[in-house]
C-alpha positions in Angstrom: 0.0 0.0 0.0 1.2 3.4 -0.8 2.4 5.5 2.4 2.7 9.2 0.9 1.1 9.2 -2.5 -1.9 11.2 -3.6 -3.8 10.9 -6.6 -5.3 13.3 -9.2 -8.5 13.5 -7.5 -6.6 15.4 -4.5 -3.9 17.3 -6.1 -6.9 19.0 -8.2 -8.7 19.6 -5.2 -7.1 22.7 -3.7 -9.1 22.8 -0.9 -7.3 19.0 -0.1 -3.8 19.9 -1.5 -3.3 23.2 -0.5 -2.9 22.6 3.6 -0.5 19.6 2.4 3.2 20.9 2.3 6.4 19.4 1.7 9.9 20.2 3.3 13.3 19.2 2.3 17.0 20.3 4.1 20.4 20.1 2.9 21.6 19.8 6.6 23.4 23.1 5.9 20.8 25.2 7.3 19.3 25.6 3.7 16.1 24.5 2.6 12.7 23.4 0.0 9.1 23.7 0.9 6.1 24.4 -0.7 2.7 23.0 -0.9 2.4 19.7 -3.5 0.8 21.3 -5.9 3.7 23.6 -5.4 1.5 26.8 -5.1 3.7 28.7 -2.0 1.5 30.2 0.7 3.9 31.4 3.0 6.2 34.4 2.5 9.2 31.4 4.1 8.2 28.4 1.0 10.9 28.7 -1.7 13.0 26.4 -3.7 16.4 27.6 -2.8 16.0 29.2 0.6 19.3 29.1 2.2 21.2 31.2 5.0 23.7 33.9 4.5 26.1 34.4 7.3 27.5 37.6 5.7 24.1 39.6 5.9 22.7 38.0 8.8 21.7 34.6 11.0 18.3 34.7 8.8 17.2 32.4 5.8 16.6 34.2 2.3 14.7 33.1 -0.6 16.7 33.3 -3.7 14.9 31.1 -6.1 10.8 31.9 -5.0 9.2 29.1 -7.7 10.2 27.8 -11.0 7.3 27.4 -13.7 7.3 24.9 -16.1 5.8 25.2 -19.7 4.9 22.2 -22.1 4.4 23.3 -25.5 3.3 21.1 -28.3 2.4 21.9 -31.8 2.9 25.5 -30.8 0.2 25.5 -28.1 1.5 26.1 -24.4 0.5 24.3 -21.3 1.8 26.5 -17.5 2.1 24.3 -14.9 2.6 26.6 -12.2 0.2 28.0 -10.2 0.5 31.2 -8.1 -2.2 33.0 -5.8 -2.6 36.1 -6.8 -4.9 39.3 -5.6 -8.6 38.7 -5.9 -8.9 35.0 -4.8 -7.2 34.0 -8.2 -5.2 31.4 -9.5 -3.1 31.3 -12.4 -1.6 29.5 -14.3 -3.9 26.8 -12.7 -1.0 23.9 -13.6 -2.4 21.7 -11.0 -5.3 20.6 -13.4 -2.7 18.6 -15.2 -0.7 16.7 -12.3 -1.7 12.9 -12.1 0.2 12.1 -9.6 2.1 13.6 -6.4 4.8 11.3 -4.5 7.1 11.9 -2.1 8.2 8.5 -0.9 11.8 8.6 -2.0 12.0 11.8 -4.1 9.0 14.4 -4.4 7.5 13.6 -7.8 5.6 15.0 -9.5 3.4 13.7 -12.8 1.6 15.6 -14.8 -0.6 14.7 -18.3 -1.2 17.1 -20.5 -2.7 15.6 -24.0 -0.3 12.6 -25.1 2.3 14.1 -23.1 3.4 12.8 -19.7 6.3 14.6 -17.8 8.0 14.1 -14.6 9.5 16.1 -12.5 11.5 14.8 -9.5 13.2 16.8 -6.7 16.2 16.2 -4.9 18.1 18.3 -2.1 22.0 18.3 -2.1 23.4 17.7 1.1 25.3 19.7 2.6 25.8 22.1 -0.7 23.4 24.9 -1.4 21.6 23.7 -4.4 18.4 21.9 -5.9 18.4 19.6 -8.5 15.2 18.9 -10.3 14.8 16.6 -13.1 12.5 16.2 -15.3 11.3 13.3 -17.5 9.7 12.9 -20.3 7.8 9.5 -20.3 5.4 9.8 -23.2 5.0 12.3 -26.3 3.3 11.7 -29.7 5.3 14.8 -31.4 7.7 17.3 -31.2 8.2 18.9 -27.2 9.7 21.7 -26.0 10.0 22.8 -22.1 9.8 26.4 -20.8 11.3 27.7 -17.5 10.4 30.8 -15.7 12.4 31.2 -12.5 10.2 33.3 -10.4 13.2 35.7 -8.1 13.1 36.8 -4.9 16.2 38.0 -2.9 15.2 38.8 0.4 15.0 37.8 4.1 12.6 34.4 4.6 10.2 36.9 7.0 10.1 39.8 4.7 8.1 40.4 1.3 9.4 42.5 -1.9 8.2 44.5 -4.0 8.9 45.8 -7.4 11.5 48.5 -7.2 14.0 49.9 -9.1 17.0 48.8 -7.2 16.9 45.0 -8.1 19.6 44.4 -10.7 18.3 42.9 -14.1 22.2 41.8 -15.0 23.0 38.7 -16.1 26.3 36.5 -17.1 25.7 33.5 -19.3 27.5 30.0 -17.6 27.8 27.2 -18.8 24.2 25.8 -19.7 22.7 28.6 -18.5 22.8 32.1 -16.3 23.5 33.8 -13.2 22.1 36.6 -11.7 22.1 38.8 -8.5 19.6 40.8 -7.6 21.0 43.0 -5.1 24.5 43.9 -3.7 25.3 41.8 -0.6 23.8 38.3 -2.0 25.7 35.7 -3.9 24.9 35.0 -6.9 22.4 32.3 -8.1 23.5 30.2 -10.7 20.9 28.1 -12.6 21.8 25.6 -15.2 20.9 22.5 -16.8 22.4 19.3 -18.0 22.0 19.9 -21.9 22.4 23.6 -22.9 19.4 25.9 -23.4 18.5 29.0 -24.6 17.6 32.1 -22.4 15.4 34.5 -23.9 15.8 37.9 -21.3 12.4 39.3 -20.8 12.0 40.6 -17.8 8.8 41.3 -16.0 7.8 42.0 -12.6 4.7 39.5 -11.4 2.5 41.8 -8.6 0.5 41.3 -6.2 1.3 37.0 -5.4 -0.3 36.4 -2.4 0.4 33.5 0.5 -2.9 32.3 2.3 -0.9 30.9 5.7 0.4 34.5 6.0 -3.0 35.8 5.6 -4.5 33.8 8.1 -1.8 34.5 10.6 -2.3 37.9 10.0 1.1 39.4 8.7 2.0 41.0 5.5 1.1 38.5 2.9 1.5 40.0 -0.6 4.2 40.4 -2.8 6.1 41.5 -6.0 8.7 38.2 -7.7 11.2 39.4 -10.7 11.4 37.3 -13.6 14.3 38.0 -15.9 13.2 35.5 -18.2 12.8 32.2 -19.6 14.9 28.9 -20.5 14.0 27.0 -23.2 14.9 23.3 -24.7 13.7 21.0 -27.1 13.5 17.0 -25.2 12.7 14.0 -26.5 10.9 11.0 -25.1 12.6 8.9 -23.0 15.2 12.1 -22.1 16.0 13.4 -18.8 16.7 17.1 -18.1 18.1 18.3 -15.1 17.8 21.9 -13.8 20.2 22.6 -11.0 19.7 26.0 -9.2 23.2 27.4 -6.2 24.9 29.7 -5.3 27.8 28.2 -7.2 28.8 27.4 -11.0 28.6 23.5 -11.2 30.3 21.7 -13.9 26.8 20.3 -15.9 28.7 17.2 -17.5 28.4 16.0 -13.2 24.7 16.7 -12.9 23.3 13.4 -13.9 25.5 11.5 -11.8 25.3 14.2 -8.5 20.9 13.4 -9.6 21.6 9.8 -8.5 24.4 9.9 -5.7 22.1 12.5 -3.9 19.3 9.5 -4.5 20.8 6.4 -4.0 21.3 6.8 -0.3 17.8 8.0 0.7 16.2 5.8 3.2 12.4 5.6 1.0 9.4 7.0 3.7 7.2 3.9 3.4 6.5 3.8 7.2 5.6 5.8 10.4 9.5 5.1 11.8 10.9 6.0 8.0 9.0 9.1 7.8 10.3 10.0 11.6 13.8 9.1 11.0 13.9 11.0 7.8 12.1 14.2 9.7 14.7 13.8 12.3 18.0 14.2 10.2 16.9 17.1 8.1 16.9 19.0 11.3 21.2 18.1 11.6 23.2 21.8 11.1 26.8 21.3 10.2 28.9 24.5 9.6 32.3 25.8 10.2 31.8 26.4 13.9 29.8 22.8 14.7 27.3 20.8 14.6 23.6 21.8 16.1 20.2 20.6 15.8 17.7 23.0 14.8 14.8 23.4 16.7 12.0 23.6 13.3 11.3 24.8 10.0 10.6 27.0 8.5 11.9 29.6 10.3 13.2 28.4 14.0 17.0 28.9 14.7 19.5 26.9 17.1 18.1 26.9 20.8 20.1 25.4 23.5 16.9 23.7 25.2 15.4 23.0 22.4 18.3 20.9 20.8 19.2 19.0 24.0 15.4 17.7 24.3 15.6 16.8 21.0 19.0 15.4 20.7 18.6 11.9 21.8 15.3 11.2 19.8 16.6 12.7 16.5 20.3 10.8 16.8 20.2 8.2 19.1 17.0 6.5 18.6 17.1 6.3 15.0 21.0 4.7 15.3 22.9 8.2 14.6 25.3 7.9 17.7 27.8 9.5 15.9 26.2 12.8 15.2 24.5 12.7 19.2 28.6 13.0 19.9 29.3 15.6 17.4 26.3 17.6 18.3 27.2 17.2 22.3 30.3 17.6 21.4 29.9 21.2 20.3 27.3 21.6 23.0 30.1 20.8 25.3 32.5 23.4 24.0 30.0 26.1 24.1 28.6 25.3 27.5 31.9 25.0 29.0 32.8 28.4 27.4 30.1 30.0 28.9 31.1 28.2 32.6 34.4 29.5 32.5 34.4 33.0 30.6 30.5 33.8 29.7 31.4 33.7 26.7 28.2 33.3 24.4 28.0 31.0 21.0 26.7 33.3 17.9 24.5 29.8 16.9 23.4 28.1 19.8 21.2 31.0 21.6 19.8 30.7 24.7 22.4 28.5 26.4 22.3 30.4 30.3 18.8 29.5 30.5 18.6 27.5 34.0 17.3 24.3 32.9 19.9 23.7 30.2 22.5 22.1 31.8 19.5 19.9 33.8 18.4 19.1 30.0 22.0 18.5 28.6 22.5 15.7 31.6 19.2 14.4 30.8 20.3 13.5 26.9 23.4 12.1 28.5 21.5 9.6 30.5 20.2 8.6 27.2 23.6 8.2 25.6 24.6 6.0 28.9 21.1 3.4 28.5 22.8 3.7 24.9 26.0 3.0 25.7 27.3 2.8 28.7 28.1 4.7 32.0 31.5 3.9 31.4 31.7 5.8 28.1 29.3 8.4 29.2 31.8 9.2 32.1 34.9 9.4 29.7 33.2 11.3 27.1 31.3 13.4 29.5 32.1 13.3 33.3 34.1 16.3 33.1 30.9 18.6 31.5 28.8 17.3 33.9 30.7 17.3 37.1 30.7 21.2 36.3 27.4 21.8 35.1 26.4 20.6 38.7 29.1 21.9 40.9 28.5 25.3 38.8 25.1 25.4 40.2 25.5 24.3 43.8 28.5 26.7 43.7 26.0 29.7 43.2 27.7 30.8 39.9 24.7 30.6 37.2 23.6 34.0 36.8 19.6 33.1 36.6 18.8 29.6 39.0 20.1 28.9 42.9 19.5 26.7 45.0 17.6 27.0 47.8 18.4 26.1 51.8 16.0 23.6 51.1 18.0 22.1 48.1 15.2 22.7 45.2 16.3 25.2 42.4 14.8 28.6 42.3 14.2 31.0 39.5 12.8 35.0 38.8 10.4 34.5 35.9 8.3 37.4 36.5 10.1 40.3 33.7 12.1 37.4 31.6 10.6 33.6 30.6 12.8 31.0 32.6 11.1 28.1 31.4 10.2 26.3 27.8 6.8 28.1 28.9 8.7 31.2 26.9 5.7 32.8 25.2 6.1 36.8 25.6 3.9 39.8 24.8 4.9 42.3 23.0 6.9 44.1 25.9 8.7 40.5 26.3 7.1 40.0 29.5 6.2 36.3 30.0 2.4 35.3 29.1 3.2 32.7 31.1 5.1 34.4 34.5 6.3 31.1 36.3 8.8 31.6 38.8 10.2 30.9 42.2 10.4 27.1 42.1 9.3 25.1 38.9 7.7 21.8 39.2 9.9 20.3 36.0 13.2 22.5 36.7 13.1 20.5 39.7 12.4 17.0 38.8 15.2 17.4 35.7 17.3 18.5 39.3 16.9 16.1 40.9 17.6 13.3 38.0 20.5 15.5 36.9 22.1 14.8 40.7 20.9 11.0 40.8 22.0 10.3 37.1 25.4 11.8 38.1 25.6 9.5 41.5 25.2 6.8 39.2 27.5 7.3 37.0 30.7 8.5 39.5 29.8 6.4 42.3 31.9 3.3 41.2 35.2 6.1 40.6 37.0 6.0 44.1 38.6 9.6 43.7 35.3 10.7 42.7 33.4 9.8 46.1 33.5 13.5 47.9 31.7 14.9 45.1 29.3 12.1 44.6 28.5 12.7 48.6 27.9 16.4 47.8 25.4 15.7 45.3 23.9 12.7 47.5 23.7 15.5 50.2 21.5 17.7 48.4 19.9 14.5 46.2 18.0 13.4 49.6 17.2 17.3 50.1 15.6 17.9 46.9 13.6 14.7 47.3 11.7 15.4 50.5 11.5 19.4 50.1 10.3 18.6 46.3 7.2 16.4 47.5 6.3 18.6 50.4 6.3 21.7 47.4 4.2 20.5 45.0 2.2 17.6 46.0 -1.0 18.6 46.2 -4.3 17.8 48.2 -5.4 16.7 44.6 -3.4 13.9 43.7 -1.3 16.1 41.0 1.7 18.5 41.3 1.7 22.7 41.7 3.0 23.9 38.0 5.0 26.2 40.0 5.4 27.7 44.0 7.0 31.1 44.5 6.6 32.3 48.0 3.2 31.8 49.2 1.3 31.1 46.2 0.8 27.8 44.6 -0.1 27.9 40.9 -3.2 25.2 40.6 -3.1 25.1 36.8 -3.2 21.8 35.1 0.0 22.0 33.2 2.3 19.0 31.8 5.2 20.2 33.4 4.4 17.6 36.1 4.7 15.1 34.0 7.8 15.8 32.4 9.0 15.1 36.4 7.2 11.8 36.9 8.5 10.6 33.6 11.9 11.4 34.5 14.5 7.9 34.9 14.7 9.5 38.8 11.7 10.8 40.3 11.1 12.4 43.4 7.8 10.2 43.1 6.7 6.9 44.4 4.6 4.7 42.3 1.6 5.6 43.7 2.2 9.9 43.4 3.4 8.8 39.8 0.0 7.5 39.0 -2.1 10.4 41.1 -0.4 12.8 38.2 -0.6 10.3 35.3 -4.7 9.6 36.2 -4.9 13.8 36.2 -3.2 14.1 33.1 -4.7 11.2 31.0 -8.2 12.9 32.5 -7.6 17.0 31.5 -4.3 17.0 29.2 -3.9 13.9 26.4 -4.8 14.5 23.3 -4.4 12.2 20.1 -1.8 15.2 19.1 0.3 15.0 22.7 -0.5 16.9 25.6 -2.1 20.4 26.0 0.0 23.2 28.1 -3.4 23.9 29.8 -6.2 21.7 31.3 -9.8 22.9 29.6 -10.9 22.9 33.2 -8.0 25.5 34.1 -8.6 29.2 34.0 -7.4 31.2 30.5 -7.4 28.2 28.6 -7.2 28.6 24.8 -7.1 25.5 22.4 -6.8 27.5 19.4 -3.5 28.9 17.8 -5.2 31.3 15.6 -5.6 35.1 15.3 -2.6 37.8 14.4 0.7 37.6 16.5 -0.5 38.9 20.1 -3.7 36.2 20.2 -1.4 33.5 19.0 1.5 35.3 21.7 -1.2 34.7 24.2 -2.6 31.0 23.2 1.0 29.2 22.6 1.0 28.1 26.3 -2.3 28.5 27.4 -4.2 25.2 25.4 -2.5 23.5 22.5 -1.1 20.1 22.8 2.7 19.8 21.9 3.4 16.2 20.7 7.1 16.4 22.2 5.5 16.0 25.5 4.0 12.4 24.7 7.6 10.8 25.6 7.6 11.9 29.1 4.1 11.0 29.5 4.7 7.3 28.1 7.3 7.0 30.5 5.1 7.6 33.5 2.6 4.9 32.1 5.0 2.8 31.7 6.6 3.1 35.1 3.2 3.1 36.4 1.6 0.3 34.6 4.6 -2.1 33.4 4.6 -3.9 30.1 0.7 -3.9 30.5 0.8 -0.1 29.6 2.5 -0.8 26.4 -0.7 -1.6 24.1 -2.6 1.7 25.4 0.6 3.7 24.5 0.4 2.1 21.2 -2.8 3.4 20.5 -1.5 6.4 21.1 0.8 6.3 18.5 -2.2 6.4 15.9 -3.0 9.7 16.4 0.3 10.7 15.1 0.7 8.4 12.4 -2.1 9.7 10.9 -0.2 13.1 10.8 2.3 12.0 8.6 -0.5 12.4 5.4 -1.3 15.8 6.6 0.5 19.5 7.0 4.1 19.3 6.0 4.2 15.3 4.7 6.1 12.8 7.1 6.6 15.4 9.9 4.7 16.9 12.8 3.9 20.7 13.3 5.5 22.9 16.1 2.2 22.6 18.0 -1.9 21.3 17.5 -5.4 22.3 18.8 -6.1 21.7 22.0 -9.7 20.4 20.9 -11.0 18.6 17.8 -10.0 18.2 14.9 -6.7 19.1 16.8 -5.2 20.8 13.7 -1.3 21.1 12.9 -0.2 25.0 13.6 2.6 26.9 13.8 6.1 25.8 12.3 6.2 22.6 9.8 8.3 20.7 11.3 9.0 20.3 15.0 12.6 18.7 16.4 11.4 18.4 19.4 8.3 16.8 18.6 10.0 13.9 16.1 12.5 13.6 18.8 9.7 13.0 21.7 7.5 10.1 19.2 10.7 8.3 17.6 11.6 7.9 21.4 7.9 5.8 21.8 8.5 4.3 18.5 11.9 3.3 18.9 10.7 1.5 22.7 8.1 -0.8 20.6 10.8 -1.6 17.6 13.6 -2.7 20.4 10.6 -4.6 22.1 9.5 -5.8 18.6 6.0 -5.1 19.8 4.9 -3.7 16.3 7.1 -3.6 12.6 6.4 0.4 12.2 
């Protein structure tokens, strides 16, 4: 059975193909996505989106679309489509695609008449540049292919418009051109694999507009420059191959680049393919490191964010060599910070207070992985400091209390994942004093690092220290937030106890070391199960909690306000499997199968074989916000990984 095809019937249904995207990286930080129709609707979809270190840490469009013309017998057939002011379509291409598939490539086939063409896409790693190659399969009589490149030139969150600035320069290369709209950019080079001929006739094409933006409410509408068009004679049976970067490429190699990009490409015909596929095109590997990003399309590097998703994005899909590489870097930066506060110009965020808690936490991973032994070679020295640094009173925004739990001052600046802001960047969210996860990722961090010293013999005074404040943190963490109710505070801070339903407590129960007994494990599981799952994870707020908000709609400020206050985030489903599990035994393991359907089923919806930053709170608990989530493949490949080791299920 096919896993991620779609048939004419949907692809000419834009009401069905539209919300369907499709996302592709080059684990360089550069991208593809558009819809499959390939119709963009957000100012961020492009074919050659890519970063630019020398402007800024943003992603810019260079190449917006690329339109395709069939003509036969003199008549010519668009297949692009664009939305343009007025609710209209044109060219209207998608009336003559057959078939969309994204399984191995994303393919593309459309009919028009006798012809039948194919167009297949393919991301280089590592290099900025797409290949796409197109096919003729059938023709009756003479063929000839048109290509409009549609030009952009500008930051991923901006829009252009027609001006008189933009250069309309070009240099012929080999098999083609390159141009450069504006001073500052690279050039874009775009060739093909037999030689063409560009006719120049430029032309600015107003007023395109993206729907997603719309709906978000932000700028949607724009100006793309067209300088031109490429055009080629090809005959049945021939392959064409047009290769748009910021580079000249010798076109004798394209052909053979088409196929070594393909060869290698692990086919998404499964719920585990389509994860571990999701999970590598998040991989960032540049001069200074390697980093995980936290989404697409337009999410950077964020220290918590890429150390909750490192171990489900590398180690549960068999990538232990890039969890090292990406710790490794982690380590460098962290420690830099430690000893000189010295702050990384990629990985943001990296004195948040839960950080180092979060960074032991993937470590534990890499020892169940592994071993403790290895762990402790690799690692012992990064988290023997990460912990002293903290009891030592030297991180600038967490201390620990007489009492042994960490504290924080959320009230002016987010300390928490809970980092939602309005528009002064005070927190939505204010959660401070002490924080019911901060703490149970404390506590773990201290037993985790017991575990894995305690057999050193020179290493037993500072295991004692930790045991010391271990035992503290246990008692004074159950007497904080245990409640009268069965569940845990979401945070304390003084004399008030935030009574929210939140699945921060969870994240502690789930936690390898708990401050929780069996029993006070299942008191918070039986609350969340009750006011928090969903088939999409878990939402930040219970419905029977006050300010909740299941929808992630509305301009910036009602979103701003929602993001935490409703919507279930799928990354959280890992922490609470781990608590049913701990509570129930291998008994649990069917219901937290069942679970698993709920995201399956995402995999043929939103960006293809991926899961959105964040869903609905309520039915149909719709995909919002970014794409593609690390954190959320990273949290459901854990789950799925647990059933493939048990060989429970063949996902």
């Amino acid at each position: 059975m096919s896993y991620l095809k779609f048939d004419k019937n949907l692809m000419i249904n834009l009401d069905q193909s539209l919300p369907k995207e499709i996302l592709r990286t080059n684990q360089s930080g550069a991208y593809h996505c558009t819809t499959i129709v390939g119709c963009n609707t957000r100012k961020q979809h492009g074919l050659l989106v890519i970063p630019i270190p020398e402007l800024d840490d943003e992603n810019h469009v260079l190449l917006s679309s690329l339109d395709e013309t069939v003509i036969q017998h003199g008549a010519p057939f668009n297949l692009g489509i664009h939305h343009y002011k007025g609710n209209c379509y044109s060219p209207n291409g998608h009336k003559y695609i057959r078939e969309y598939d994204c399984e191995t490539l994303p393919t593309t086939t459309y009919r028009v008449g006798g012809v039948i063409l194919k167009k297949e896409k393919i991301f280089v790693t590592g290099e900025n540049r797409i290949l796409i190659r197109y096919t003729l399969v059938e023709a009756h009589s003479r063929t000839t292919l048109q290509f409009r490149p549609f030009l952009a030139f500008r930051n991923a969150n901006d829009l252009c418009v027609e001006n008189s600035v933009a250069s309309r320069d070009y240099e012929e290369v080999s098999n083609g051109i390159a141009t450069c709209m504006y001073a500052g950019y690279p050039k874009l080079y775009m060739q093909m694999n037999h030689k063409p001929r560009f006719v120049f006739d430029p032309h600015w094409y107003k007023d395109i507009e993206y729907q997603k933006d719309q709906e978000r409410g932000i700028p949607y509408s724009e100006d793309l420059y067209v300088p031109g068009y490429f055009e080629i004679d090809i005959k049945k049976g021939e392959s064409l191959i047009f290769s748009a970067g910021i580079d000249e490429v010798n076109t004798r190699n394209l052909s053979k680049m088409f196929e070594a990009e393909m060869n290698p490409r692990t086919p998404r015909t499964s719920f585990y393919n389509c994860l571990k596929n999701s999970a590598k095109q998040f991989y960032l590997t540049n001069d200074d490191g390697h980093y995980l990003l936290a989404g697409y399309p337009w999410f950077h590097v964020r220290a918590r964010d890429q150390f909750v998703a490192l171990p489900g994005c590398t180690l549960s899909i068999h990538h232990r060599q890039d969890f090292e590489a990406i710790m490794d870097t982690g380590r460098r930066v962290m420690l830099d910070w430690m000893h000189d506060g010295k702050q990384d110009k990629h990985l943001k965020d990296i004195d948040q207070p839960d950080v180092p808690l979060w960074i032991i936490w993937g470590l534990q991973r890499y020892c169940h992985d592994q071993s403790n032994d290895i762990c402790r070679e690799r690692y012992g020295d990064l988290i023997g400091e990460m912990l002293n640094f903290i009891i030592d009173g030297k991180h600038p925004n967490v201390r620990v209390a007489p009492n042994g739990l960490l504290t924080v001052d959320g009230t002016e600046t987010p300390m928490s994942w809970m980092n939602s802001t309005y528009n002064d960047g005070t927190p939505v969210v204010p959660r401070t004093g002490y924080l019911v996860e901060v703490n149970g990722l404390w506590y773990n961090a201290l037993m985790c690092a017991i575990e894995i010293f305690e057999p050193i013999e020179d290493a037993a005074d500072m295991v004692a220290r930790w045991r010391e404040v271990a035992e503290r943190v246990k008692t004074s963490f159950i007497e904080t937030f245990l409640n009268d109710y069965g569940y845990l505070y979401d945070y304390v801070s003084g004399s008030y106890t935030d009574l929210s339903v939140r699945p921060n407590m969870v994240i502690a129960a789930g936690l390898d070391y708990s401050p929780l007994d069996r029993r006070q494990r299942k008191g918070v599981l039986d609350v969340a199960t009750r006011e928090l799952l969903t088939p999409k994870g878990l939402r930040t707020l219970s419905p029977n909690s006050y300010g909740y908000s299941p929808w992630y709609l509305g301009n910036p400020e009602e979103r701003h306000k929602a993001y935490h206050m409703g919507p279930s985030r799928p990354w959280l489903i890992g922490f609470y499997a781990n608590t049913y599990i701990k509570v129930f035994g291998v008994n649990g393991l069917p219901f937290i199968e069942r679970m698993l359907i709920g995201f399956e089923e995402e995999m043929k919806e939103g960006c293809l074989g991926t899961l959105s930053e964040l869903y609905d709170g309520n039915p149909p608990f719709i995909g919002r916000g970014a794409v593609s989530y690390a954190a959320n493949i990273a949290g459901v490949v854990r789950i799925v990984r647990i059933f493939k080791n048990l060989k429970l299920v063949d996902y």
